[in-house]
N, C-alpha and C positions, 0 to 999 in steps of 0.2 A: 604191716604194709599200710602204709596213706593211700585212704584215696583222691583224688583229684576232684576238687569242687570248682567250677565255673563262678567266676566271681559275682556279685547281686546284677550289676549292673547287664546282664545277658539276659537277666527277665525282662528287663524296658526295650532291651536291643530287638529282642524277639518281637516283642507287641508292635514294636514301630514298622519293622518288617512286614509281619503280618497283614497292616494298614497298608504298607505301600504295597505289597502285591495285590491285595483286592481293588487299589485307588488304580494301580495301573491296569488292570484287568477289564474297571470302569470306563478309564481312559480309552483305551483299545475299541468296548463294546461302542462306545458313545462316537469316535473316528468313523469307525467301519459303517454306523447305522448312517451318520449321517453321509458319507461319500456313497453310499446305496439308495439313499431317498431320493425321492421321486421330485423331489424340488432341487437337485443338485444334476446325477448325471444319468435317470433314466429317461430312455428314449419314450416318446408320448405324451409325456408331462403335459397335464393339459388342464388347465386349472380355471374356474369359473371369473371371468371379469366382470367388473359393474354396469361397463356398455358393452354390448355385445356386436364390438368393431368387427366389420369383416374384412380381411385382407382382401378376400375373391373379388369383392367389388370393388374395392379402392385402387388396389394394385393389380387387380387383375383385368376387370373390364372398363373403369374409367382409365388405368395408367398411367395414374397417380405414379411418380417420382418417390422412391423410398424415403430422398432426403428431405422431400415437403415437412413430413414430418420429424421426421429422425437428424435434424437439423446438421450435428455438431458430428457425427458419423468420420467424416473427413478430417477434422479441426482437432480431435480429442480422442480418448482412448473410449470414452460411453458414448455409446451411437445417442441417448436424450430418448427419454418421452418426452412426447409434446405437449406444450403446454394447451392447457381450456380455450385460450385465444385464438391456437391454431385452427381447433374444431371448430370455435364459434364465426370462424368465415364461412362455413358449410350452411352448418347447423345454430344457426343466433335462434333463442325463442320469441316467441309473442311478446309485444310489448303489452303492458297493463295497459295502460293509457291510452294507446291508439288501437291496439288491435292489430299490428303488422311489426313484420318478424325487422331488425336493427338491421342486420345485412341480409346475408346469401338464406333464402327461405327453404331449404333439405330438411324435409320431413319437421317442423317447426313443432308442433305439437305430440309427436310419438313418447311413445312414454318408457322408450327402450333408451331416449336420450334425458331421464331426468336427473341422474348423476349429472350429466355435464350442463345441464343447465341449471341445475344446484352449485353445482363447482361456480360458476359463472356470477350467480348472485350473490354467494358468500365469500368467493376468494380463495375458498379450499382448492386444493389438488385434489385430483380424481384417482381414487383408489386404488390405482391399476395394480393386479397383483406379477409382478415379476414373474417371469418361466425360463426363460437361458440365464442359469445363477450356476456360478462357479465360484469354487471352496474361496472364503475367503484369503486364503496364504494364497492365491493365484494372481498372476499378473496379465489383462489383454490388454492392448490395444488398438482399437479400432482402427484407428486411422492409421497406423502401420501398413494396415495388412489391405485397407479397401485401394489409399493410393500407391501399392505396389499391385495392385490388379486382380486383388480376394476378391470375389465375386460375393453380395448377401447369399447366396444359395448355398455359395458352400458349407457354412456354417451353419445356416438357418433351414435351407431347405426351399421349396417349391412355396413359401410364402402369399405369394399369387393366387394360390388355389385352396388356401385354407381357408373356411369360414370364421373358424375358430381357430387360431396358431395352439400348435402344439410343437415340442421340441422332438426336431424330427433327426439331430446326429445326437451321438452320445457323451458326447467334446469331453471324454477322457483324457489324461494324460497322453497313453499310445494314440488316440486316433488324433492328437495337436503334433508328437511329434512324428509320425509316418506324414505328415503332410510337412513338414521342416524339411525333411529327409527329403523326400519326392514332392518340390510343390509345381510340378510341370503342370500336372491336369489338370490343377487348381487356380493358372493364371492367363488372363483375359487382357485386351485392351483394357485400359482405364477408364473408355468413356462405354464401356460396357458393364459397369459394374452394378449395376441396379437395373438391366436389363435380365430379368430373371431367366427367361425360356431363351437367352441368347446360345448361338453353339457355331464353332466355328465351320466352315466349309469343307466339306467331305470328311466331317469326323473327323479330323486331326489335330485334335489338341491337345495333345502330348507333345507335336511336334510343334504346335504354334507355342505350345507353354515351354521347352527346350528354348525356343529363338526368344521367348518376352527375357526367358532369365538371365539368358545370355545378352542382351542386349543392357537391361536395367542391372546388368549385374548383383543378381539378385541372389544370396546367401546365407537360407534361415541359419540360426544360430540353434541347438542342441543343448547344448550347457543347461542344468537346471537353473544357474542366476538368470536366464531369461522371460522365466515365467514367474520362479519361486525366490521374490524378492522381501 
């Protein structure tokens, strides 16, 4: 009786096998870690920046206009950090030479602004570390969604009141598309949309968000080519 030999080449077949189910295993562990980090989609992300900007007073007790700084918000799909120019209308430092600050004198001298007025004398951008980061294969855009009546809140949260922002939804897949699906609650006047603590009249904005959609005929899309392009 013969018995049946597997030809040589099933010993390489094997090894490469071998490789690719630990590569894909890697792949998998290295997806899942990173769609779970805390700089992707958990809620609270709250990471240390170089100036310790506060929302609460800017946008909350002066009311400061989100797009003062967040410029392009309406215009582009990246709401923009703002450039060093913008702050140093506020905040210009001392000058050497004379002693008195170039423009607007806001705490001219604290030393919780010396990043930006580093940035200022060298030309550098200001460090600022990112905190609403979605997976690269992800598609937003801003200005979709703010001039069809996305309020910052919804995404962002009570901004107003943080002293320190942290990522207050979990902007997962499901909680982008249950808002496609239903974006009644989610839609405002237009010239409300940077009005953070706005609310409509007797609590009904389900039904004001009903009438915005139905009027702007407004019809999120579902399809994964709308996000994952």
């Amino acid at each position: 009786m013969n018995r049946f030999l597997f030809p040589r080449w099933v010993n390489k077949f094997l090894l490469v096998l071998g490789v690719m189910i630990l590569g894909g295993g890697a792949y998998a562990g290295a997806v899942f870690m990173g769609a779970t980090d805390p700089k992707t989609l958990n809620v609270g992300y709250q990471p240390v920046q170089p100036i310790p900007f506060s929302h609460k007073i800017h946008a909350g007790q002066l009311k400061m206009d989100c797009r003062y700084c967040h410029t392009s918000v309406e215009k582009s799909a990246h709401a923009s950090v703002p450039p060093t120019s913008t702050c140093i209308n506020c905040h210009s430092p001392l000058e050497k030479a004379t002693g008195t600050p170039l423009l607007s004198a806001v705490h001219p001298t604290s030393p919780k602004l010396k990043a930006l007025h580093d940035s200022w004398a060298t030309g550098d951008s200001v460090p600022w570390v990112k905190i609403h980061r979605l997976p690269d294969f992800v598609y937003f855009n801003h200005s979709v969604h703010v001039n069809r009546g996305v309020s910052c809140v919804t995404c962002h949260g009570r901004i107003d009141k943080m002293d320190e922002v942290h990522q207050a939804k979990d902007l997962s897949m499901t909680w982008c598309v249950d808002c496609h699906r239903h974006p009644e609650a989610h839609l405002r006047p237009v010239e409300f949309i940077t009005k953070l603590d706005w609310a409509p009249e007797d609590g009904k904005a389900a039904e004001l968000g009903a009438q915005l959609k139905k009027e702007k005929n407004i019809n999120p899309l579902t399809n994964c080519a709308v996000c994952h392009r």
